[in-house]
Backbone as a chain_set.jsonl record, in Angstrom:
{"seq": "XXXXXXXXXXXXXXXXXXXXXXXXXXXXXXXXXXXXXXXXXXXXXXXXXXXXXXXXXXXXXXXXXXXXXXXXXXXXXXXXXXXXXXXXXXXXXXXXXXXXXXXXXXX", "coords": {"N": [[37.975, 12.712, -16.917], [36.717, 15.229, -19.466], [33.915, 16.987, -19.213], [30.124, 17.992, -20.278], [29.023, 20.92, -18.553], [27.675, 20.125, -15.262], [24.087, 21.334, -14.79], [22.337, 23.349, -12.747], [20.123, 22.433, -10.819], [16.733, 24.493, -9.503], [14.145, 26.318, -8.022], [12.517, 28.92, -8.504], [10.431, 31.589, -6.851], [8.519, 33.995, -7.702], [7.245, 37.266, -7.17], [3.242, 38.144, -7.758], [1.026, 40.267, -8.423], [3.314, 41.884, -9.546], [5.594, 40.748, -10.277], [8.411, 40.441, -9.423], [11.371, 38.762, -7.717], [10.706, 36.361, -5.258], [11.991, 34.222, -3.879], [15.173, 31.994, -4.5], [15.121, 28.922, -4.696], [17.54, 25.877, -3.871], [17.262, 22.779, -5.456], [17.841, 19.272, -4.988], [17.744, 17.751, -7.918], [16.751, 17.193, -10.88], [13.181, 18.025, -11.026], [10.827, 15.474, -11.834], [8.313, 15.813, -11.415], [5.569, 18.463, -10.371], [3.828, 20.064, -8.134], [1.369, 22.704, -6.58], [-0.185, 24.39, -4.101], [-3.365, 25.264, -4.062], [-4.92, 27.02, -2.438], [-3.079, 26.79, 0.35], [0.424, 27.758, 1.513], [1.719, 25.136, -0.028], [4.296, 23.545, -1.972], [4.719, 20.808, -3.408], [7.021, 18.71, -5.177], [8.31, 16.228, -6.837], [10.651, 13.119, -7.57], [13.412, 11.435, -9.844], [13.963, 9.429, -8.53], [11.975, 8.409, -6.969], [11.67, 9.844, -4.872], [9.702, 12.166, -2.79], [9.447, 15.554, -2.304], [8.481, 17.562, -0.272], [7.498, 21.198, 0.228], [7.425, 24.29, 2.296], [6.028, 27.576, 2.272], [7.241, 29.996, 4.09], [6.278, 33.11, 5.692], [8.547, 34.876, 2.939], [10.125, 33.094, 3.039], [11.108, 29.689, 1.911], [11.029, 26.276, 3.668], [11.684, 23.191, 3.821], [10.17, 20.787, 4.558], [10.087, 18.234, 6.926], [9.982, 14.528, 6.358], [8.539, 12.083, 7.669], [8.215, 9.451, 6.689], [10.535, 8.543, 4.965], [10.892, 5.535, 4.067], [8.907, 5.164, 2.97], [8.464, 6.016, 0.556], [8.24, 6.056, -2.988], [9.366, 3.419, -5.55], [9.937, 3.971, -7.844], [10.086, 6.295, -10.439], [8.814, 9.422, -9.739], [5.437, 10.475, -11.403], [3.364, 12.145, -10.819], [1.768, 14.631, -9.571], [-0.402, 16.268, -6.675], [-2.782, 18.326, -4.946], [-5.195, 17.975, -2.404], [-6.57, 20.589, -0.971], [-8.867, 20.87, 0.717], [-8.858, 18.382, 2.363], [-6.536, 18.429, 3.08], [-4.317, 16.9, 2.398], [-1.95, 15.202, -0.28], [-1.181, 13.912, -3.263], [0.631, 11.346, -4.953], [1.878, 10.135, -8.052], [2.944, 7.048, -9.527], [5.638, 5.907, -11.641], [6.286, 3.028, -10.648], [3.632, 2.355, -10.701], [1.778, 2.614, -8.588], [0.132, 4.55, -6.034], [-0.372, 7.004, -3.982], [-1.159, 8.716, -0.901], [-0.711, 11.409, 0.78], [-0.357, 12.931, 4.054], [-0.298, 16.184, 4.819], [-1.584, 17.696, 7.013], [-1.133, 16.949, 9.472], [1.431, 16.101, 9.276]], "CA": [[37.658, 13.306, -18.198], [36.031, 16.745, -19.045], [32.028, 16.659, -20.094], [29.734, 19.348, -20.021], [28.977, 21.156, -16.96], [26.204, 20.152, -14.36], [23.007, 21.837, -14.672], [22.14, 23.526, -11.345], [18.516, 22.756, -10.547], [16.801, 25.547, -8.575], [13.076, 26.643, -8.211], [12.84, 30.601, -8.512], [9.691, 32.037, -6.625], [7.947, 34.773, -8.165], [5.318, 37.847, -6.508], [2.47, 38.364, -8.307], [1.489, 40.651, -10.06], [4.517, 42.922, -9.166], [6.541, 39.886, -10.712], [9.622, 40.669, -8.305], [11.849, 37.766, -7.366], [11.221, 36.364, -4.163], [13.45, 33.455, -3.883], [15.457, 31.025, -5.345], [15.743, 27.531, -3.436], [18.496, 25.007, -4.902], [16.745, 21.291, -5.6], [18.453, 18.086, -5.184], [17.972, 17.257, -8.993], [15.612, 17.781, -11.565], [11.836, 17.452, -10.857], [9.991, 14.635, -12.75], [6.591, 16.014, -11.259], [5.73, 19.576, -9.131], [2.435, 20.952, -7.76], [1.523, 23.989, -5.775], [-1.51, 23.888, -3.934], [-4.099, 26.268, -4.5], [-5.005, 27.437, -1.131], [-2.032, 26.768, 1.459], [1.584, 27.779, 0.86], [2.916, 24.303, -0.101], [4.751, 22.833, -2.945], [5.545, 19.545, -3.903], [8.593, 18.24, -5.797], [8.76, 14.656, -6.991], [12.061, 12.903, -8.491], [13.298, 10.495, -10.556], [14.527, 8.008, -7.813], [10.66, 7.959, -6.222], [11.444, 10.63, -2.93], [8.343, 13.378, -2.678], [10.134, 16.485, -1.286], [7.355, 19.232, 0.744], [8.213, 22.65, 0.531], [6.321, 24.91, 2.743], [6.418, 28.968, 2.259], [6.073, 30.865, 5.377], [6.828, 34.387, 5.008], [8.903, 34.479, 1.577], [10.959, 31.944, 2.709], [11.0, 28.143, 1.815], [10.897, 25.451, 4.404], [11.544, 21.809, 3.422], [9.08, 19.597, 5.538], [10.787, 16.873, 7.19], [9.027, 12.853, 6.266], [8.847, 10.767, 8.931], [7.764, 8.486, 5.665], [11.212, 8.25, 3.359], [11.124, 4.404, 3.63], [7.653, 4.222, 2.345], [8.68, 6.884, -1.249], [8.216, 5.117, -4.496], [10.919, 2.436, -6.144], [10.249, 4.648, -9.265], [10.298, 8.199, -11.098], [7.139, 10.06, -9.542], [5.312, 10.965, -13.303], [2.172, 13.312, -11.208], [1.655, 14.957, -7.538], [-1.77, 16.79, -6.582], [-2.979, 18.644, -3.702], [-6.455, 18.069, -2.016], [-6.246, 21.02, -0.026], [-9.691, 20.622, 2.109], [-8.481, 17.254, 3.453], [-4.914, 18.761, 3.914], [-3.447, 15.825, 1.192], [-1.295, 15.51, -1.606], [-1.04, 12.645, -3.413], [1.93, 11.334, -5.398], [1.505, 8.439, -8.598], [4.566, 6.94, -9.997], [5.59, 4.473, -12.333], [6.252, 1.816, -10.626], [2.096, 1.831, -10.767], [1.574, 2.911, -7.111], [-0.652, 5.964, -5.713], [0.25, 7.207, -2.207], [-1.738, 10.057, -0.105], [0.43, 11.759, 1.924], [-1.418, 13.903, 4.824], [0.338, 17.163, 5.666], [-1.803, 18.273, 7.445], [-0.334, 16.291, 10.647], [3.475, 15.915, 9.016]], "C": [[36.735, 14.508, -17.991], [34.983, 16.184, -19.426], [31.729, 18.005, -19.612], [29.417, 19.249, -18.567], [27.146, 20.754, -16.243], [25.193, 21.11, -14.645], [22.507, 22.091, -13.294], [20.554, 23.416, -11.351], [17.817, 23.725, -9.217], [15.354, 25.675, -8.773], [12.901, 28.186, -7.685], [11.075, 30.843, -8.072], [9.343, 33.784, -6.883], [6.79, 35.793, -7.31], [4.104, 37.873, -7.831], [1.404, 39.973, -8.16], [2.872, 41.37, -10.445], [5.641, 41.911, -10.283], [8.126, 40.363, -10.542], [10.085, 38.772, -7.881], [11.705, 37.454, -5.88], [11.991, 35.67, -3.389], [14.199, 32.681, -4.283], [16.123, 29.87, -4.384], [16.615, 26.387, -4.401], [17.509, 23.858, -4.692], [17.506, 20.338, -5.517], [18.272, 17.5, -6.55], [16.977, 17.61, -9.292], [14.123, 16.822, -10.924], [11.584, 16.698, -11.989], [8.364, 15.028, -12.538], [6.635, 17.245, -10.157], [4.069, 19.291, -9.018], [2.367, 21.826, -6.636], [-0.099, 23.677, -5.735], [-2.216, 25.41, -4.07], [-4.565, 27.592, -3.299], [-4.366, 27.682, 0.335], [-0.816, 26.839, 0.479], [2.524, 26.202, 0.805], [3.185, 23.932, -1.465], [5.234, 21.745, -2.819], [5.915, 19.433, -5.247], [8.516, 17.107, -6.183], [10.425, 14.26, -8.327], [12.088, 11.492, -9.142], [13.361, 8.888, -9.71], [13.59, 7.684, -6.986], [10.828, 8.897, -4.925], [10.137, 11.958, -3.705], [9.051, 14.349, -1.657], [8.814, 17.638, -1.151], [7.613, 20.326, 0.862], [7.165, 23.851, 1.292], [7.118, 26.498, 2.802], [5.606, 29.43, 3.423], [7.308, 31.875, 4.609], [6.941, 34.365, 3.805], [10.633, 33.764, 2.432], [10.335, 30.132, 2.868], [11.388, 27.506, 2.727], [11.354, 23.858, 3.717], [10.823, 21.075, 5.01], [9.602, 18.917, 5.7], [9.433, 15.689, 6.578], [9.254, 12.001, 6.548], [8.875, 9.215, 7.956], [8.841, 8.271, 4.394], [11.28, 7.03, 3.741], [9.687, 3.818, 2.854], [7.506, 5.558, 0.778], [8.847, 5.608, -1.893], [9.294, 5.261, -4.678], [11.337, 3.069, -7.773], [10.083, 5.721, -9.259], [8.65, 8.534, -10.56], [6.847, 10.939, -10.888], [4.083, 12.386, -12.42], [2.076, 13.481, -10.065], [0.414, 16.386, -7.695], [-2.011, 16.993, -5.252], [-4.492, 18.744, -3.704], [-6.516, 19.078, -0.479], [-7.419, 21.208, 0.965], [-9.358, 19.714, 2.596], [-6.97, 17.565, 3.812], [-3.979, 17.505, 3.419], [-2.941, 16.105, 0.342], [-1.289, 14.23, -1.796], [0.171, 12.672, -4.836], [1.224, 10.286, -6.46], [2.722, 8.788, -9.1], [4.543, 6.042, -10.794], [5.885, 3.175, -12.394], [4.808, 1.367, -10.004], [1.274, 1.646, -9.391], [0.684, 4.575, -7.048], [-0.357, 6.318, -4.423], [-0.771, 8.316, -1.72], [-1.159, 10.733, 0.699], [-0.488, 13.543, 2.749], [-0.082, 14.725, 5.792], [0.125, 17.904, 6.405], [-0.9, 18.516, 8.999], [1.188, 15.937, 10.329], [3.208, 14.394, 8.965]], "O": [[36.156, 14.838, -16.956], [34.952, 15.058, -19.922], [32.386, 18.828, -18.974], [29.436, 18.337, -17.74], [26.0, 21.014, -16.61], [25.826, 22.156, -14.798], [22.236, 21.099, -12.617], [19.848, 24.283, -11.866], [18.317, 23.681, -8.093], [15.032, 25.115, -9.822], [13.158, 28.514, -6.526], [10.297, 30.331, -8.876], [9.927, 34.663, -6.25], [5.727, 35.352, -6.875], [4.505, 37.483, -8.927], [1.703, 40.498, -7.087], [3.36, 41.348, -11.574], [6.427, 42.509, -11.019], [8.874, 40.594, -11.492], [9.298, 37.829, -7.797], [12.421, 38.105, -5.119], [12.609, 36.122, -2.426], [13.367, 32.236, -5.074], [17.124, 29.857, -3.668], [16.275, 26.139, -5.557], [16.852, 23.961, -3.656], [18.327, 20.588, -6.399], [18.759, 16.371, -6.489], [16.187, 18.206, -8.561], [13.98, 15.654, -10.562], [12.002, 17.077, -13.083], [7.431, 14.672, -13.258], [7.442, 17.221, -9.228], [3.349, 18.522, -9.655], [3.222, 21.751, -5.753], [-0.898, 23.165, -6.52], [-1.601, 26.472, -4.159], [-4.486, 28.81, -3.453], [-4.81, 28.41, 1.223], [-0.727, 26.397, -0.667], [3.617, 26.029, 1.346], [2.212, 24.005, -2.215], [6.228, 21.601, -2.108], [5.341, 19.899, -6.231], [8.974, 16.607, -5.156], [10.926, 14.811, -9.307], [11.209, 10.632, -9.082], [13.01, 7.758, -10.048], [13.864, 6.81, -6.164], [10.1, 8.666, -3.96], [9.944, 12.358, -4.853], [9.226, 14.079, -0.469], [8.42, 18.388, -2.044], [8.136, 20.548, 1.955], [6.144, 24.195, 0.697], [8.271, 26.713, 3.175], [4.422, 29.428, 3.76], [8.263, 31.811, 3.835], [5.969, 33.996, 3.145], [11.821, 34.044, 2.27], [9.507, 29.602, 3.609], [12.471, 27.995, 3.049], [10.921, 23.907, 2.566], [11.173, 21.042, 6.189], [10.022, 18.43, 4.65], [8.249, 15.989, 6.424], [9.963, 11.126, 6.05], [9.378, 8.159, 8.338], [8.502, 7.973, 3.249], [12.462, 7.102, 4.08], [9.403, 2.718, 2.382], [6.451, 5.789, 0.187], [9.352, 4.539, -1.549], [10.098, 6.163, -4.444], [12.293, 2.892, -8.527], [9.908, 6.334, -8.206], [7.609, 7.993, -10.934], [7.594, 11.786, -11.379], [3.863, 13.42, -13.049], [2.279, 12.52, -9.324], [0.398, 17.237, -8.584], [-1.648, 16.19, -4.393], [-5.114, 19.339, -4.584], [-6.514, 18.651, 0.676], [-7.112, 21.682, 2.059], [-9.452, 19.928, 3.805], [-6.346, 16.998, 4.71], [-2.977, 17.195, 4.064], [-3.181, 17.21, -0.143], [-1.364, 13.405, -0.885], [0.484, 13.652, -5.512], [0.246, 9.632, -6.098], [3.366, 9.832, -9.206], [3.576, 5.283, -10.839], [5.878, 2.375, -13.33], [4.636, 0.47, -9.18], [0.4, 0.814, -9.15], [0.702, 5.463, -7.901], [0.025, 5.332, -3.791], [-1.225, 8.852, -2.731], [-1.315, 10.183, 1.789], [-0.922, 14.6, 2.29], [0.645, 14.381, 6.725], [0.928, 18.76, 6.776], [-0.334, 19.49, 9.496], [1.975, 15.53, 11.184], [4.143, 13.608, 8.807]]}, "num_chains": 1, "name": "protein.A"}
């Protein structure tokens, strides 16, 4: 049967102030939770099915961070993700009522 069409999820990076495109990376599905850290080029991603995807900008291109840690991602939708960028952390909460720390500094 027909239905409407997929929704491509994508995260479009921006310069500042120039506001020039600098890239557009496709997503594995919609985010339920982002953050961008304040001080190092990383972003995190969280989804509905509990994975925490790492995106690291060198140059102007995007990286995905491997995680030696997908058997220990939350059983639920990540709702909030936060970067403590002097300890080189991010931390993930979700709703299946879990908190995680995840240290990038070391991968």
């Amino acid at each position: 049967m027909f239905g409407p069409p997929q929704a491509k999820c994508e995260m479009k990076v921006w310069s500042f102030p120039s506001m020039k495109l600098v890239f557009t990376l496709p997503l594995r599905g919609s985010p339920t939770a982002t953050a961008v850290s304040n001080s190092l080029p990383f972003v995190a991603l969280g989804f509905k099915d509990g994975m925490v995807q790492l995106i690291e900008i060198v140059g102007n291109q995007p990286i995905e961070v491997d995680n030696p840690h997908t058997l220990e991602q939350h059983i639920d939708s990540v709702v909030s993700l936060s970067f403590c960028d002097e300890f080189q952390v991010y931390c993930s909460a979700s709703a299946d009522q879990s908190i995680k720390v995840w240290d990038f500094g070391n991968r």
